[in-house]
N, C-alpha and C positions, 0 to 999 in steps of 0.2 A: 239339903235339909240340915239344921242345925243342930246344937244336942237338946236346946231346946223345944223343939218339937218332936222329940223320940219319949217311950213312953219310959218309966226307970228303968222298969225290966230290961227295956234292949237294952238301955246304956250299962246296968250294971254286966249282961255278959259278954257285951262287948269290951268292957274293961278285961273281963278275966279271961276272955280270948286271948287279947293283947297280950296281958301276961302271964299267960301258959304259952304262947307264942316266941316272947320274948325269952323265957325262961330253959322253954326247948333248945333254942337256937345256942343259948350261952351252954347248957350242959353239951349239947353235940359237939361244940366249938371245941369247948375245954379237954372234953374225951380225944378229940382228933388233932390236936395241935399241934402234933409231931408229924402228921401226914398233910401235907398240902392237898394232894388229891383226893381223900378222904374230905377235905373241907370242901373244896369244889364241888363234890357232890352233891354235898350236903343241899346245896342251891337247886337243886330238879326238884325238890320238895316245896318249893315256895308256892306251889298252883294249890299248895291245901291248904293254904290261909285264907286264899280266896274261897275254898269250897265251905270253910267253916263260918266264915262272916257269913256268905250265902246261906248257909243252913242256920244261921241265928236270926237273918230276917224273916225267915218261913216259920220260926217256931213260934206261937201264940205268946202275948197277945200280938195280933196283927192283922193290918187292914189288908185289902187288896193289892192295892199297890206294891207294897213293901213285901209281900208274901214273891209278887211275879217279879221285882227286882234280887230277893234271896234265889228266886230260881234260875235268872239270869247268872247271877256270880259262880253257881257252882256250875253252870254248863259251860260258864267261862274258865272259870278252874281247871274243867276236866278236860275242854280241849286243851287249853295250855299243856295240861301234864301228858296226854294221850299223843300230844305234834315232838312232845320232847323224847319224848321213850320210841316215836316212830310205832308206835302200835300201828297196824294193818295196813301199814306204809303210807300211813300220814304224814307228814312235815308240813310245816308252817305254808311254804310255797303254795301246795296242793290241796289244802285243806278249810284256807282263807274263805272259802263260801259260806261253811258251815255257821261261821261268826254273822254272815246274816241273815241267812234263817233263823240263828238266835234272837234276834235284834227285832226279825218279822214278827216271831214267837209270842216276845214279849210286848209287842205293840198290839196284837189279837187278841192274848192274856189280861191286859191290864184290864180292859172295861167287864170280862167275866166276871172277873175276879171280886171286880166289886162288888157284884150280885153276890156271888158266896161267902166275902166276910163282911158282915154286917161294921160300921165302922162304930169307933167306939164312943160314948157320950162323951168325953171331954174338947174332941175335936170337931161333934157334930155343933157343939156350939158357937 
């Protein structure tokens, strides 16, 4: 999808995702610059970029589609972060299935979805 087919609203907070994103990163940066491993760290956080784009396409206005793809991103997020941290002895190896039950998920999801959000006049035309 282009930016020309998103509605303003996403694109304006997708912008200010971007840079609160970006701006995060630079202050974390700067604070730890004297710790190498402090900044290495800092990288297990990246799975909540992905959770917050996801939770900007769930947020109104928003069609179907775009609601069950923001849901997609953050379950994609949250495994990422959950195989990193080794939560309930996941790792990446063992856990590879889950990522298509999500993928099943969201291919179930899409056609509901469109029942529940009515899509918006600019694009019905």
């Amino acid at each position: 999808m282009n930016c020309t087919d998103t509605h303003p609203t996403h694109r304006q907070r997708s912008q200010i995702i971007w840079g609160v994103t970006l701006i995060a990163f630079g202050v974390a940066y700067l604070l730890q610059r004297d710790d190498d491993a402090a900044v290495a760290r800092l990288w297990q956080y990246w799975p909540w970029v992905l959770v917050a784009f996801g939770i900007n396409n769930m947020l109104p206005p928003v069609e179907g589609r775009r609601f069950v793809d923001g849901l997609s991103q953050v379950l994609f997020g949250a495994w990422f972060y959950v195989t990193m941290e080794g939560w309930w002895g996941l790792t990446f190896r063992n856990s590879w299935p889950l990522l298509i039950i999500v993928g099943g998920l969201g291919m179930v999801l899409q056609p509901l979805a469109r029942r529940w959000f009515p899509r918006r006049q600019e694009e019905q035309s």
